[in-house]
BASEKE-583131 format. One record per residue (C-alpha): residue in one letter; x negated, y negated, z negated. Coordinates in pm, whole numbers, plus 50000, padded with zeros to 5 digits. Layout:
N
AXYZ ...
This chain:
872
X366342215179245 X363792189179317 X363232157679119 X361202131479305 X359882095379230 X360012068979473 X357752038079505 X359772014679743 X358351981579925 X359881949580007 X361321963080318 X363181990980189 X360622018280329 X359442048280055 X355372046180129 X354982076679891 X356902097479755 X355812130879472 X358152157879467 X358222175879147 X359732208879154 X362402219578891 X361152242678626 X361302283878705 X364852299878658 X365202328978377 X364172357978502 X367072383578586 X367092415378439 X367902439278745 X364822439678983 X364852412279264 X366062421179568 X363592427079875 X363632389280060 X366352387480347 X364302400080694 X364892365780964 X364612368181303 X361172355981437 X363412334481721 X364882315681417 X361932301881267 X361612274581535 X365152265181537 X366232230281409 X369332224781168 X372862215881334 X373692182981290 X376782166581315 X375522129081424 X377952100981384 X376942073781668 X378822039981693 X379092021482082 X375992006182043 X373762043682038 X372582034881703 X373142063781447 X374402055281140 X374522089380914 X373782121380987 X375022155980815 X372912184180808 X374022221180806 X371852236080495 X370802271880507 X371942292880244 X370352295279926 X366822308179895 X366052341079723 X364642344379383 X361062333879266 X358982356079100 X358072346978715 X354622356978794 X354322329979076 X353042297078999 X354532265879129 X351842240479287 X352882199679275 X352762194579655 X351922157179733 X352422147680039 X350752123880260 X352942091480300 X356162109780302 X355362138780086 X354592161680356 X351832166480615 X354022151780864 X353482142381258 X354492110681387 X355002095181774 X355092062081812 X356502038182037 X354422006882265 X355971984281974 X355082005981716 X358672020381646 X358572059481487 X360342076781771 X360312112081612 X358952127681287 X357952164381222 X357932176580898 X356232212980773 X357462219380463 X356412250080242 X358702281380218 X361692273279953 X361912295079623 X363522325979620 X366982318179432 X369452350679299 X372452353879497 X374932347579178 X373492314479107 X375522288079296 X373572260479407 X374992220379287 X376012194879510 X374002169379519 X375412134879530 X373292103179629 X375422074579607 X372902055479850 X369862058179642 X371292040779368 X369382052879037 X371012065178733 X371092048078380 X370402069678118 X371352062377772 X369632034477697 X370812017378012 X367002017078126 X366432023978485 X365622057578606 X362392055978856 X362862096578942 X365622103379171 X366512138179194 X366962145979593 X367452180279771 X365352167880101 X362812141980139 X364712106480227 X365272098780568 X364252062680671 X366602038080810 X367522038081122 X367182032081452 X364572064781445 X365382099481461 X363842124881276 X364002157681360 X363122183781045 X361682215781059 X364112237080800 X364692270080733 X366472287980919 X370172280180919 X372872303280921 X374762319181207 X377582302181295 X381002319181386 X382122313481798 X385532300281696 X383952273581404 X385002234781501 X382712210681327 X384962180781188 X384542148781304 X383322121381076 X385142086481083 X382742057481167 X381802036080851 X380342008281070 X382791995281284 X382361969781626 X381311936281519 X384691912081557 X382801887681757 X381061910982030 X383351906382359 X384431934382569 X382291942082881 X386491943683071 X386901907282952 X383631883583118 X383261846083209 X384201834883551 X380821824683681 X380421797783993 X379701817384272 X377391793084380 X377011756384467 X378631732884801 X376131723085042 X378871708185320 X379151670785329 X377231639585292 X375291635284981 X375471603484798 X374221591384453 X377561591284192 X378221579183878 X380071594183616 X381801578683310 X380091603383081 X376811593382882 X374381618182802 X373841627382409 X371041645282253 X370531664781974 X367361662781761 X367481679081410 X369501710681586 X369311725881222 X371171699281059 X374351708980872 X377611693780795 X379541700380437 X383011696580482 X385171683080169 X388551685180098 X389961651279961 X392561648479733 X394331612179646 X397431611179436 X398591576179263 X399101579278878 X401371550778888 X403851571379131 X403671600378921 X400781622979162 X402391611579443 X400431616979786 X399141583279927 X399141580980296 X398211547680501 X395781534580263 X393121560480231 X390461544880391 X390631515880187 X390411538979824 X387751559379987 X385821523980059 X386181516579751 X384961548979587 X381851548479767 X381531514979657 X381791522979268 X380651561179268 X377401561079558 X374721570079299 X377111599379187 X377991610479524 X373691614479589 X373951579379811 X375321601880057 X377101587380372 X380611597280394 X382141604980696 X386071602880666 X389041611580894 X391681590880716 X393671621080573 X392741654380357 X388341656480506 X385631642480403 X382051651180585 X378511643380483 X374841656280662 X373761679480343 X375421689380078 X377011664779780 X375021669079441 X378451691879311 X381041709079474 X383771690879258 X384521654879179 X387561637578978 X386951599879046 X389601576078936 X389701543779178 X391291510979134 X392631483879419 X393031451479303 X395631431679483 X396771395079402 X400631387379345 X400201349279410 X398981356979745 X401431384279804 X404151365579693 X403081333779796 X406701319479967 X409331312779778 X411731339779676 X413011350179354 X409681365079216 X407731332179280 X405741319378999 X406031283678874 X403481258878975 X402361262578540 X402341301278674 X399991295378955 X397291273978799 X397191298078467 X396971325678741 X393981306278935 X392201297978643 X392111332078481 X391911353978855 X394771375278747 X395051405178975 X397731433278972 X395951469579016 X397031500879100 X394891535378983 X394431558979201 X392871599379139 X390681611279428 X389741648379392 X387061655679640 X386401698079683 X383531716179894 X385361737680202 X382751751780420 X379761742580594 X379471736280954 X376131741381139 X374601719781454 X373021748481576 X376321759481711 X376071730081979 X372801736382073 X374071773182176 X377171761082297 X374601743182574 X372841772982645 X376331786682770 X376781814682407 X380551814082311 X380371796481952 X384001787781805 X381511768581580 X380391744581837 X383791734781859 X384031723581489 X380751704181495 X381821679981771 X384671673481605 X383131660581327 X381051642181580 X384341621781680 X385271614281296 X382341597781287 X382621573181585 X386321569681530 X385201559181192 X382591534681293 X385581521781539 X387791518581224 X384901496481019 X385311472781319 X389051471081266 X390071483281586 X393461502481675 X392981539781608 X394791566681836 X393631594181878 X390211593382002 X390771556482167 X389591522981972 X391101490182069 X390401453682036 X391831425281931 X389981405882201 X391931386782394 X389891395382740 X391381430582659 X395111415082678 X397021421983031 X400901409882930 X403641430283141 X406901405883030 X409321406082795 X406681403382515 X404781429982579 X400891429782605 X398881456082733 X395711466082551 X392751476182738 X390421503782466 X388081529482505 X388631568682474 X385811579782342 X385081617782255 X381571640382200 X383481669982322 X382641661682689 X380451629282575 X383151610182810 X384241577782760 X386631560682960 X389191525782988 X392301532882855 X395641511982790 X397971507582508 X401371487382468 X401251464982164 X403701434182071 X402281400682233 X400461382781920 X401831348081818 X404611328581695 X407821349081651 X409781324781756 X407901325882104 X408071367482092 X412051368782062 X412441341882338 X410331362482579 X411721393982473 X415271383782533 X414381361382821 X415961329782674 X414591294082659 X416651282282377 X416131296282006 X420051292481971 X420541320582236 X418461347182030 X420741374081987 X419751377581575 X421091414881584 X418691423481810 X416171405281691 X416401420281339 X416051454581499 X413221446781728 X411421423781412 X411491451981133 X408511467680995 X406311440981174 X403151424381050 X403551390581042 X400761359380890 X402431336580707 X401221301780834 X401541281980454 X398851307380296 X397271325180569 X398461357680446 X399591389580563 X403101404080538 X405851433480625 X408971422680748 X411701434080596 X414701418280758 X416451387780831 X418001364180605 X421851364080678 X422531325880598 X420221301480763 X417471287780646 X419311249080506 X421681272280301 X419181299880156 X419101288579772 X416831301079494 X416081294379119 X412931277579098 X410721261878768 X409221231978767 X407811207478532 X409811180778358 X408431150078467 X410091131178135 X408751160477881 X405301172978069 X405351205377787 X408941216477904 X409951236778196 X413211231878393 X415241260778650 X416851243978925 X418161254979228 X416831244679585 X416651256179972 X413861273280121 X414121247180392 X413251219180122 X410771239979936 X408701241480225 X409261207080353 X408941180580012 X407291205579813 X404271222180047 X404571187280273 X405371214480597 X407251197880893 X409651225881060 X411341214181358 X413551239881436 X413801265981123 X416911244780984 X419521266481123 X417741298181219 X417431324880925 X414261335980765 X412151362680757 X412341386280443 X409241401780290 X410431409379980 X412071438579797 X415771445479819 X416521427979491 X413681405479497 X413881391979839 X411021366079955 X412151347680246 X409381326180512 X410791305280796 X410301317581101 X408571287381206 X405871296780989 X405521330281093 X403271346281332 X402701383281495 X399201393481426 X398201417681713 X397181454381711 X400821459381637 X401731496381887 X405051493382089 X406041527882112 X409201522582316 X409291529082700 X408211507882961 X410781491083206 X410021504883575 X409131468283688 X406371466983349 X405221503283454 X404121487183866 X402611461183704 X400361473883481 X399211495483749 X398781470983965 X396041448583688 X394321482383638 X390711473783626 X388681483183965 X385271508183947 X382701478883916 X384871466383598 X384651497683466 X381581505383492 X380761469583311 X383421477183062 X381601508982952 X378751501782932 X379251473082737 X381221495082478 X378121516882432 X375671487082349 X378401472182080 X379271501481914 X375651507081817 X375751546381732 X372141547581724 X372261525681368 X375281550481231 X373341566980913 X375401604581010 X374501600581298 X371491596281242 X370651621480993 X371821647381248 X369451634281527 X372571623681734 X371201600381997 X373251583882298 X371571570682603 X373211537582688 X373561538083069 X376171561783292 X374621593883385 X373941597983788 X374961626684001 X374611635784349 X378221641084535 X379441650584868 X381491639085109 X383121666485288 X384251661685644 X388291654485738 X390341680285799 X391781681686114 X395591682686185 X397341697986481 X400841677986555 X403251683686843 X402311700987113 X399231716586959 X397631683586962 X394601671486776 X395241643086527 X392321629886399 X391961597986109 X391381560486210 X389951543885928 X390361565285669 X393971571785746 X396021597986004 X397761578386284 X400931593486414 X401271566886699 X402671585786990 X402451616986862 X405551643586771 X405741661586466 X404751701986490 X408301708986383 X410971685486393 X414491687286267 X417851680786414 X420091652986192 X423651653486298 X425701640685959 X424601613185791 X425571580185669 X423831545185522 X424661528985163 X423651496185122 X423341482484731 X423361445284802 X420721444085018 X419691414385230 X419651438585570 X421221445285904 X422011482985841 X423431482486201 X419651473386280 X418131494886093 X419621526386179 X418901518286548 X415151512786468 X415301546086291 X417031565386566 X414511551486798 X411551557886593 X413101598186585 X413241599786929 X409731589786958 X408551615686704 X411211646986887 X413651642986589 X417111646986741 X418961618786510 X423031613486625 X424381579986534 X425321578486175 X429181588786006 X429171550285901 X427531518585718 X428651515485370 X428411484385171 X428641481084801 X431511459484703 X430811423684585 X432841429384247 X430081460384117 X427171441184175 X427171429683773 X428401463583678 X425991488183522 X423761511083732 X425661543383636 X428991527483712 X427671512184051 X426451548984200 X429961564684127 X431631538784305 X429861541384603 X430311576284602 X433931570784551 X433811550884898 X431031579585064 X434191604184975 X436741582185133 X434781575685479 X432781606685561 X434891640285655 X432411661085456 X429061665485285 X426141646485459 X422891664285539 X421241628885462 X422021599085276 X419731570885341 X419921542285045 X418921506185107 X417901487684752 X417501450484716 X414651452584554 X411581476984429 X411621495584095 X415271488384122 X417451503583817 X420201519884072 X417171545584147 X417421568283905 X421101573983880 X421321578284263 X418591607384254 X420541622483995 X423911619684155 X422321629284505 X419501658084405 X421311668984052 X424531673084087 X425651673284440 X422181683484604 X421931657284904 X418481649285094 X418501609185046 X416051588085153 X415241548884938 X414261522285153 X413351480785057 X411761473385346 X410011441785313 X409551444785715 X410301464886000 X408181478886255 X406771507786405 X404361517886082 X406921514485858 X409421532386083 X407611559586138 X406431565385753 X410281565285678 X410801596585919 X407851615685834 X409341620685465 X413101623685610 X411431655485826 X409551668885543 X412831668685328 X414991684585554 X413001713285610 X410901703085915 X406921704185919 X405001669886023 X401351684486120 X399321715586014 X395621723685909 X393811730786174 X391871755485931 X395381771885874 X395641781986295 X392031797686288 X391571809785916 X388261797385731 X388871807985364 X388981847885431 X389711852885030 X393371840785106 X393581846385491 X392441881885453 X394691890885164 X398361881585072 X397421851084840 X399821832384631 X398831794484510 X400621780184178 X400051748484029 X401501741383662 X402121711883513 X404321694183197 X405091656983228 X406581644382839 X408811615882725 X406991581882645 X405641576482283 X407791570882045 X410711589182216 X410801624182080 X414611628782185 X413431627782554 X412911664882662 X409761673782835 X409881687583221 X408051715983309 X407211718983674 X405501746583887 X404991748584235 X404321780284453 X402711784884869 X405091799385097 X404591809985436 X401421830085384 X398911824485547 X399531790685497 X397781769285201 X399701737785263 X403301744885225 X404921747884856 X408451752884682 X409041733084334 X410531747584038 X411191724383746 X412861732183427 X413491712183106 X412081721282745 X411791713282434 X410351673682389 X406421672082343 X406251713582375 X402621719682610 X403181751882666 X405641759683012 X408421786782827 X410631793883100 X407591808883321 X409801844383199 X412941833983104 X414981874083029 X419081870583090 X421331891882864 X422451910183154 X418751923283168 X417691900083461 X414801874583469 X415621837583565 X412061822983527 X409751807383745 X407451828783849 X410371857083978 X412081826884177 X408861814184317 X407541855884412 X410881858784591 X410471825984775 X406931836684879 X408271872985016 X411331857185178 X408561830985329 X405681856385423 X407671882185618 X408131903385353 X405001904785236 X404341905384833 X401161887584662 X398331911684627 X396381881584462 X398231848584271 X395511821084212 X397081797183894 X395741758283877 X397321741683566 X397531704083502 X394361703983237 X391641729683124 X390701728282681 X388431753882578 
């Protein structure tokens, strides 16, 4: 055996290294045996080694094949201490251009001569990890059988003895990897789409984009996120939701010098986030909110205080609190340097986490100014942001603002028109006298409302409605006795004379309306509604009415107002003077960033006859021209729903206007008009008796219904596309003309073609192919997208709708498939939809079969996808 001693340096590398020989073995009795006679063509042969490489080439542990053990040593030889020179042995070393040992020869002397009965121990290292001897000192001698191989990446190649002949049918075993593939290093099969390049066609003109550039500074800043805790003690360690940002206020407020006068960055919920770490990982805090009775209580009810009550509770400033425990935790930390590679294009999941924290903050700084918080949009109480769309409804005009694309942008929310209530239920049930408010209603629509209570300037939740009015709402009330100033006296009186001889109100119209309730089930607290007022900021969740839906569309703000409208949201929000964002070296320029854009020529259309059709004024002119394939129409009737028109006119005009375009049109079946007694029925009820009249006059199943309304965004819409496309699957065709001519005419029969199967125009790229990647090869286009219900309506399902080209080569012809899901669900599920007969009713098989029936049956070699959105 040999016992060596090691002097290691910082770096792990053994500089020098004295081997020490163990001492001689007894001498055996019988004469040594003459030495074993090698082969000269042995001496220059290197050990076998059984090398264990991972993907990356680097090797990670090698095994050597030893020779077998020496022969005996003399007694009469002496042992010399060989020292070797920085390795323990003369040794040869190449070297690399960047200095890197490449290959290391070692000549080591001949090994002692060791009796064949003496079986050799196995030496274990345990990765140079030094024994503990008794004493539990540390053991600087290491007992090795070879000099120490260095770390790798280099190779060393030893010159050993000899090693032993190895048998033809021997298979070396194969040593498992102890390294494996680091989790994050991506597959050379699975590599970013790059942009082949960029578009050079068109006109260039100056652009700009509703995105404002952001820079990074102190790239090594780091963010500690903190898990927050608040339970009330009161409620038993209940969780608190609604009112954390106000406890979290007010823990800063009482705990800053604790917390290391840290800024806190919080998301209203279970995170808290601050640039640097907090002084500790833990905190217990306890935190109090103070909150007055007289001014939450301050109408008349059955918890009111006496008017002795109120001045002992003035004097003294008696507040009601409620204690609160805030446990704050440390979670992880999240570094800025992940953005800063994110930029230079490396895939960091970690850049993802630090711009998120980046929107906590401005949607906090957005929440300091008392703005409406969804999402990543603020809004306003300004009333320059206020578009009203009827029925006492205002539209809010906010901002979405978000660091993950540094976009901001206008947006729109629906909130309850701020002011009187009184003035709210009259517009919302279109009614110009209070006595027609349908109270029922009204109670439904008023609940849960914030409301400022006109008497005391307060605040208040709306509980309900008072169910006598308000001259006959009694309550106990104390008052003074004006004979015996020291006693107190109970009597009984209306809210309608509390507020008039005692507060000196005037209410005009409150005597025989009920009152609002703001107080607990068995303590109610009842205002009149004169008194009352919506504050605004209050969401309306509900869906729009089609007629509120065109005109909010129609006051959408035009580019030069939004471009005013940003910018002016960058200069107020002032992020440059937000202390996180600051001590991250998050700076925002303050004007829209510029970009050059093209304009890319018009395509070109070819219409009947292989004629050219080419735009006039930004629009494609179909005067005198016939469509590229038009459709014959042989059955087919008109339905009238009360509209002011000459259908006898109008179907002449349209049969005309067909001729004109080649669309063979035959007279229609007949003119139906709706009946004068279902006008004032309901929408549902008015479709099914027309169709009861469509059964009775036409001698089968029209290939085209065409449906005059009286009126735009009318209600009988809906249920006659259901009834027509859903259930009975009839082309119709909606028409309120507001006049007729040749435009109009002719708009009207270029969807009535398109329906029924006919084709209005072509590309003119699609009859001599320009895009070889889909000419060339059988291409199929998809486009995915998932519309949802409107807010607040999670009974509404979501559709799911995909559409697929058809008629390869062609790029502008597509089939629709739309399905129904589960409400709010992103994620299209009936793509694959497996029968239990074993067949597939999805998408994607009805749209491939579509496409072969389509292309002559040719399959897809190649299917390009485009869904609605891209998030990653």
């Amino acid at each position: 055996m040999e016992e060596a001693s090691e002097d290691e340096l910082e770096d792990g590398e053994i500089r020098d290294a004295v081997i020490d020989l163990p001492p001689t073995p007894p001498v055996i009795p019988s004469p040594p045996p003459p030495p074993p006679v090698i082969p000269p063509e042995l001496h220059n042969m290197e050990p076998e080694e059984q090398q264990l490489e991972l993907e990356d080439g680097e090797i990670r542990d090698t095994v050597f094949a030893l020779p077998p053990p020496p022969p005996v040593i003399p007694p009469n030889v002496k042992l010399e201490k060989l020292e070797l020179q920085n390795m323990g042995t003369e040794e040869q070393q190449m070297e690399h251009e960047d200095g890197e040992i490449v290959d290391t020869v070692l000549s080591l002397p001949p090994p002692p001569i060791v009796p064949p009965n003496v079986k050799p121990e196995k030496l274990e290292l345990q990765n140079m990890k030094p024994e503990m001897n008794s004493k539990d000192e540390e053991v600087r001698d290491t007992v090795l059988p070879l000099p120490p191989l260095l770390p790798p990446p280099p190779l060393f190649y030893w010159l050993l003895p000899p090693p032993p002949v190895i048998p033809p049918n021997f298979k070396p075993e194969k040593l498992e990897p102890q390294y494996m593939k680091p989790r994050n290093q991506q597959s050379p099969g699975r590599l970013r789409i790059s942009r082949p390049g960029v578009g050079r066609e068109g006109q260039c003109i100056s652009l700009l984009v509703n995105h404002f550039k952001a820079s990074v500074n102190v790239p090594d800043a780091t963010f500690y996120q903190y898990t927050v805790s608040v339970t009330s003690e009161d409620k038993g360690g209940a969780q608190i939701k609604g009112i954390g940002r106000k406890i979290m206020d007010s823990l800063y407020q009482t705990y800053c010098s604790e917390l290391g006068w840290k800024h806190l960055t919080y998301d209203g919920e279970t995170s808290l986030y601050t640039v640097g770490p907090l002084p500790r990982n833990w905190f217990e805090f306890k935190v109090v909110l103070e909150e007055t009775p007289l001014k939450r209580n301050g109408s008349p009810g059955f918890d009111i205080p006496s008017e002795i009550e109120c001045k002992r509770l003035k004097r003294c400033s008696y507040q009601a609190t409620k204690m609160f425990k805030v446990e704050i935790r440390f979670a992880r930390k999240i570094p800025m340097q992940a953005i800063g590679l994110a930029l230079k294009g490396c895939n960091t999941e970690g850049a993802v986490d630090a711009m998120r924290v980046l929107d906590i903050i401005i949607k906090q700084q957005a929440a300091e100014r008392g703005c409406l918080l969804i999402r990543q949009s603020f809004y306003h109480g300004d009333v320059r942001n206020f578009v009203s769309v009827g029925d006492g409804i205002t539209g809010v005009r906010g901002f979405h603002s978000s660091f993950r694309t540094t976009q901001s942008d206008v947006s729109t929310t629906m909130t309850f028109t701020p002011g009187p209530v009184i003035q709210f239920l009259l517009t919302n049930q279109r009614v110009t006298d209070p006595h027609q408010i349908d109270w029922g209603r009204a109670k439904r629509m008023l609940k849960n409302l914030l409301i400022k209570a006109k008497h005391n300037n307060m605040e208040f939740k709306i509980k309900g409605l008072s169910e006598k009015p308000c001259k006959d709402l009694y309550f106990l009330m104390k008052m003074r006795n004006e004979e015996r100033k020291n006693e107190v006296k109970t009597v009984e009186l209306t809210v309608y004379d509390y507020f008039t001889k005692h507060r000196k109100l005037e209410l005009t119209t409150s005597a025989y309306m009920p009152c609002i309730d703001v107080g607990r089930p068995k303590k109610p607290n009842y205002i009149p509604l004169e008194l009352c007022s919506l504050v605004p900021l209050q969401r309306y969740t509900k869906s729009l009415s089609a007629v509120q839906r065109s005109f909010l569309s129609e006051k959408s703000p035009k580019p030069l107002e939004r471009i005013e409208s940003l910018t002016d949201f960058i200069n107020n929000s002032r992020y440059d003077a937000d202390p996180s964002l600051s001590a991250c070296g998050v700076s925002i320029e303050k004007q829209l960033i510029p970009v050059e854009g093209r304009v890319l020529g018009t395509p070109g259309l070819k219409v009947g006859n292989n004629v050219d059709c080419f735009p006039d004024n930004g629009k494609w002119n179909y005067s005198g021209q016939t469509l590229y394939e038009p459709v014959k129409i042989q059955r087919w009737a008109v339905v009238n729903f009360s509209a002011r028109w000459d259908t006898s006119y109008l179907s002449r005009e349209l049969i005309t206007g067909a001729r004109d375009k080649g669309i063979h049109m035959d007279p229609p079946y007949s003119l139906i008009e709706e009946d004068y007694q279902s006008r004032r029925l309901p929408p549902i009820a008015r479709v099914e008796m027309m169709f009861e009249q469509i059964k009775t006059k036409l001698p089968g199943p029209p290939e085209l219904l065409l449906c005059v309304l009286e009126r735009r965004n009318s209600d009988i819409y809906g249920p006659w596309k259901n009834k027509c496309l859903s259930e009975l699957g009839i082309v119709t065709q909606c028409l309120t003309p507001a006049k007729i001519n040749d435009l109009y005419i002719t708009n009207v029969l270029l969807k009535i073609n398109t329906k029924l199967g006919g084709k209005n125009s072509l590309l003119a790229v699609e009859q001599v192919p320009h895009i070889p990647l889909i000419s060339e090869t059988p291409t199929m286009i998809l486009g995915m997208d998932v519309s949802h219900g409107a807010p607040g309506r999670s009974d509404v399902p979501s559709i799911a709708a995909v559409v697929g080209s058809r008629y390869w080569p062609l790029i502008s012809r597509y089939r629709a498939c739309v399905r129904t899901q589960s409400p709010k669900e992103e994620m299209i599920n009936s793509l694959y939809k497996p029968l239990p007969n074993g067949k597939d009713d999805g998408i994607i098989r009805e749209l491939l079969l579509d496409f072969y029936e389509t292309s002559n049956g040719r399959k897809p070699s190649q299917i390009m996808v485009f869904p609605q959105g891209w998030s990653g």
